[in-house]
C-alpha positions as CSV (number, residue, x, y, z in Angstrom):
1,X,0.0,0.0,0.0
2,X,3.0,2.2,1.1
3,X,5.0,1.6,-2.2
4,X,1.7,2.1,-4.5
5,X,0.9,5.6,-2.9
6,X,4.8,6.5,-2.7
7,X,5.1,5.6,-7.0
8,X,1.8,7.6,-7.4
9,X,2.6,10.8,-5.7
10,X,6.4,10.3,-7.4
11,X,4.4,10.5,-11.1
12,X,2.3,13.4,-9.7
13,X,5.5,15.3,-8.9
14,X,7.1,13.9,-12.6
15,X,3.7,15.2,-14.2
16,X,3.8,18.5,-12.1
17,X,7.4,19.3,-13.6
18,X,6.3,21.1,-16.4
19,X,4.6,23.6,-14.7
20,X,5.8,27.0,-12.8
21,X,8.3,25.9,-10.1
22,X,6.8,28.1,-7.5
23,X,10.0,28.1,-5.4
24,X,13.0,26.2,-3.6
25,X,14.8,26.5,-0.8
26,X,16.3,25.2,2.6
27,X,13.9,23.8,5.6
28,X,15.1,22.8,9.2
29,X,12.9,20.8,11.9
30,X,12.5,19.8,15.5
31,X,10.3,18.2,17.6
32,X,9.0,15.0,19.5
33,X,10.0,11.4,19.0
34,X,7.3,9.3,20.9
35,X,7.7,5.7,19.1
36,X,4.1,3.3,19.9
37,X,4.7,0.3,21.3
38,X,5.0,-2.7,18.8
39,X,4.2,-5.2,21.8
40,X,2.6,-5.1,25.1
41,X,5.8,-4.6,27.9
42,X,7.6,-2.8,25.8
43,X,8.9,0.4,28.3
44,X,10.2,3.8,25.8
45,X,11.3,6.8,26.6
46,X,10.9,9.5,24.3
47,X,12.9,11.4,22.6
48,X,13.6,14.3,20.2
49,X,13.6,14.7,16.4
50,X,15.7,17.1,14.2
51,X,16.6,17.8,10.6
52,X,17.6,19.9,8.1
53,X,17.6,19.5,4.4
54,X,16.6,21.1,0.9
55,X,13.3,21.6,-0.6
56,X,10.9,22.5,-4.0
57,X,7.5,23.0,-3.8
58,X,5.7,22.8,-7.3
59,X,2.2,23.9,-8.3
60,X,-0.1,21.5,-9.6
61,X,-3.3,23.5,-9.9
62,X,-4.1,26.6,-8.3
63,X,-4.4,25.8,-4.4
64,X,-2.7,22.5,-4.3
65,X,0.7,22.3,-4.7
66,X,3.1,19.3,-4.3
67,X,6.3,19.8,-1.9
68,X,9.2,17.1,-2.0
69,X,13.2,17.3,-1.2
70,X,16.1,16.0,0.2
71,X,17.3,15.6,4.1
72,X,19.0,14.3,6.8
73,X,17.5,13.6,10.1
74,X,18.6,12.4,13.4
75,X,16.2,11.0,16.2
76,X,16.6,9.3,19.5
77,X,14.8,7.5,22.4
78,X,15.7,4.8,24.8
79,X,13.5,1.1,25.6
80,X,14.2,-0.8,28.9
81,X,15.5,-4.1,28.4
82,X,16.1,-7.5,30.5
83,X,19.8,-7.8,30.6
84,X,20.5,-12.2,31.4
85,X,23.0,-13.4,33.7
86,X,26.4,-14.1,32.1
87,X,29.4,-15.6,33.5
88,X,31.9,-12.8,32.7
89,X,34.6,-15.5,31.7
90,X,32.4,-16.6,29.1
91,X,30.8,-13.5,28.2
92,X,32.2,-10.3,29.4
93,X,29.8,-8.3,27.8
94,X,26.7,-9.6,30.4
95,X,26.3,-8.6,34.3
96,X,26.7,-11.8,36.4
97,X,23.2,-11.3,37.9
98,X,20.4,-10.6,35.6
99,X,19.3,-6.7,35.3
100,X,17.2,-4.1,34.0
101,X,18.7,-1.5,31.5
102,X,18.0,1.7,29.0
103,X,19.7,1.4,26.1
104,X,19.7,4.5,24.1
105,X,19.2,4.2,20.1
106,X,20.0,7.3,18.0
107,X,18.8,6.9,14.1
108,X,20.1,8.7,11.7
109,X,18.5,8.7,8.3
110,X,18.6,10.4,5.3
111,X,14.8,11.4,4.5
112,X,12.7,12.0,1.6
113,X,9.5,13.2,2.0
114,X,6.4,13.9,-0.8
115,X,3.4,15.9,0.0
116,X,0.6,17.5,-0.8
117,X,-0.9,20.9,-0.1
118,X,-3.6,22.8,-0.2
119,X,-4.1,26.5,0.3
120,X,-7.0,27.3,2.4
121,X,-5.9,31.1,2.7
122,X,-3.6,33.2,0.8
123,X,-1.5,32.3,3.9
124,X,-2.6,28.7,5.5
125,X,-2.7,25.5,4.4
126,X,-3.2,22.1,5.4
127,X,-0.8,19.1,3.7
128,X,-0.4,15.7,3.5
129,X,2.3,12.5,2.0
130,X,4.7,10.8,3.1
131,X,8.4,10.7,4.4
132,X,11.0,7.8,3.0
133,X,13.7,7.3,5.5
134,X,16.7,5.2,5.4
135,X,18.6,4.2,8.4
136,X,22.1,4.7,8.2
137,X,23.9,3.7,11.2
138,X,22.8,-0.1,12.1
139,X,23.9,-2.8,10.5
140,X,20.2,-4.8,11.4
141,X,17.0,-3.0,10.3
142,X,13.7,-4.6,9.4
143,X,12.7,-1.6,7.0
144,X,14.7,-1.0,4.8
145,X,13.5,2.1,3.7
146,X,11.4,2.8,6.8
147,X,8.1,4.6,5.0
148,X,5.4,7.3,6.9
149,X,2.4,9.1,6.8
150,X,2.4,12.5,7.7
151,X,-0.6,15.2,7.8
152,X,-0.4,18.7,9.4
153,X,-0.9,22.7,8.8
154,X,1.1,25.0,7.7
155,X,1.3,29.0,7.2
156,X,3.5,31.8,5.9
157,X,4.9,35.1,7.0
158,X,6.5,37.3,4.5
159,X,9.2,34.1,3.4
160,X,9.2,32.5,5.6
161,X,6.9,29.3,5.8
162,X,6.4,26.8,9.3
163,X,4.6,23.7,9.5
164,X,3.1,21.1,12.4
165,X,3.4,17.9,11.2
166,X,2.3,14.4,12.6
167,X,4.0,11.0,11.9
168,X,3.9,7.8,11.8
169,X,5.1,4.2,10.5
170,X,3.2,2.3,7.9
171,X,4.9,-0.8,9.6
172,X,6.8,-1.9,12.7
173,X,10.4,-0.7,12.7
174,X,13.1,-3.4,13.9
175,X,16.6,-2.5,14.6
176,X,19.8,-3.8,16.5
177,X,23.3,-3.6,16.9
178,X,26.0,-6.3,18.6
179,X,29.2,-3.8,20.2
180,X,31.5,-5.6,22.7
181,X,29.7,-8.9,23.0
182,X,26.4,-7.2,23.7
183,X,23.3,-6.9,21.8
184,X,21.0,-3.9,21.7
185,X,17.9,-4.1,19.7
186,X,14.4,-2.6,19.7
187,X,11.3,-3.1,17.8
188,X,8.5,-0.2,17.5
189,X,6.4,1.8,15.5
190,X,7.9,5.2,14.7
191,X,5.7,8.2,15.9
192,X,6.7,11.8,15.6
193,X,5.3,15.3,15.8
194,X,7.6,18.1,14.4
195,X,7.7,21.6,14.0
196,X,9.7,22.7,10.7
197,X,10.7,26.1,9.2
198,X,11.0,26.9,5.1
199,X,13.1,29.7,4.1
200,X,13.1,29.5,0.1
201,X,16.4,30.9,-1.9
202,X,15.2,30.7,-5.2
203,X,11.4,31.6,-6.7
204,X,9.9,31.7,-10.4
């Protein structure tokens, strides 16, 4: 379903690129990283979301226009985990009595998102797509890319443009890494709310 709707708003955008290029330009984002739980006793804390990247907003008819780009965009949060006993002869890595631990998981990605918008106002607008992320830094991850829906509102002042956007996964996100003997992994469903700015540096 992801992939369909991902090709289709890809030939939109291919389809859109003979019209007026209304502007590009360079957009940074924060915000909230509050995964959902992929299983019941699954224990997060949440974390925080940022990003900057590029951007081109083309207009496909008169109040809807289609906004895509190019970013990169690091997240992080931490899931409590059983740690089992281990002799540390055998494996150094393990305590010798069994204990509870946060590990800490910091993604970074490089993300491409596709949306639509629609003007409401000369000056607000509500939007909706999806963001393509692929995770860079473990070697073991379920979704590779990792896809998202996103819907939010967005508004203008002089240039430059902010958005609210919420987010989340298609699918359940897996990931894991082995360093020193001991493994770290997590599985969850990737939920975000962010706050982005839109400065543009070229119009036509």
């Amino acid at each position: 379903m992801q992939k369909a709707l991902f090709i289709l708003l890809c030939i939109i955008s291919l389809g859109s690129m003979g019209q007026s290029v209304i502007e590009t330009g360079i957009q940074v984002s924060g915000g909230w990283f509050f995964p959902a739980k992929a299983y019941d006793g699954s224990t997060y804390k949440n974390g925080m979301v940022s990003g900057a990247g590029v951007y081109a907003a083309v207009r496909i008819w008169k109040p809807l226009s289609l906004v895509t780009g190019a970013g990169f965009q690091y997240k992080v949060m931490q899931e409590q985990n059983f740690i089992p006993a281990g002799g540390p002869a055998s494996q150094p890595g393990y305590p010798v009595a069994g204990e509870y631990r946060w590990d800490k998981f910091q993604h970074h990605s490089l993300l491409a998102p596709i949306k639509l918008r629609l003007a409401l106002t000369h000056s607000f607008f509500i939007q909706s797509g999806m963001e393509v992320a692929w995770l860079t830094n473990y070697s073991r991850v379920n979704e590779k890319p990792e896809t998202n829906w996103t819907i939010g509102v967005s508004s203008r002042k002089h240039k430059l443009k902010w958005s609210l956007d919420y987010s989340k996964g298609f699918k359940d996100q897996g990931l894991g890494e082995t360093v020193n003997g001991v493994t770290s992994a997590t599985i969850y469903r990737n939920q975000m709310l962010q706050f982005s700015l839109y400065y543009p540096l070229w119009q036509k």
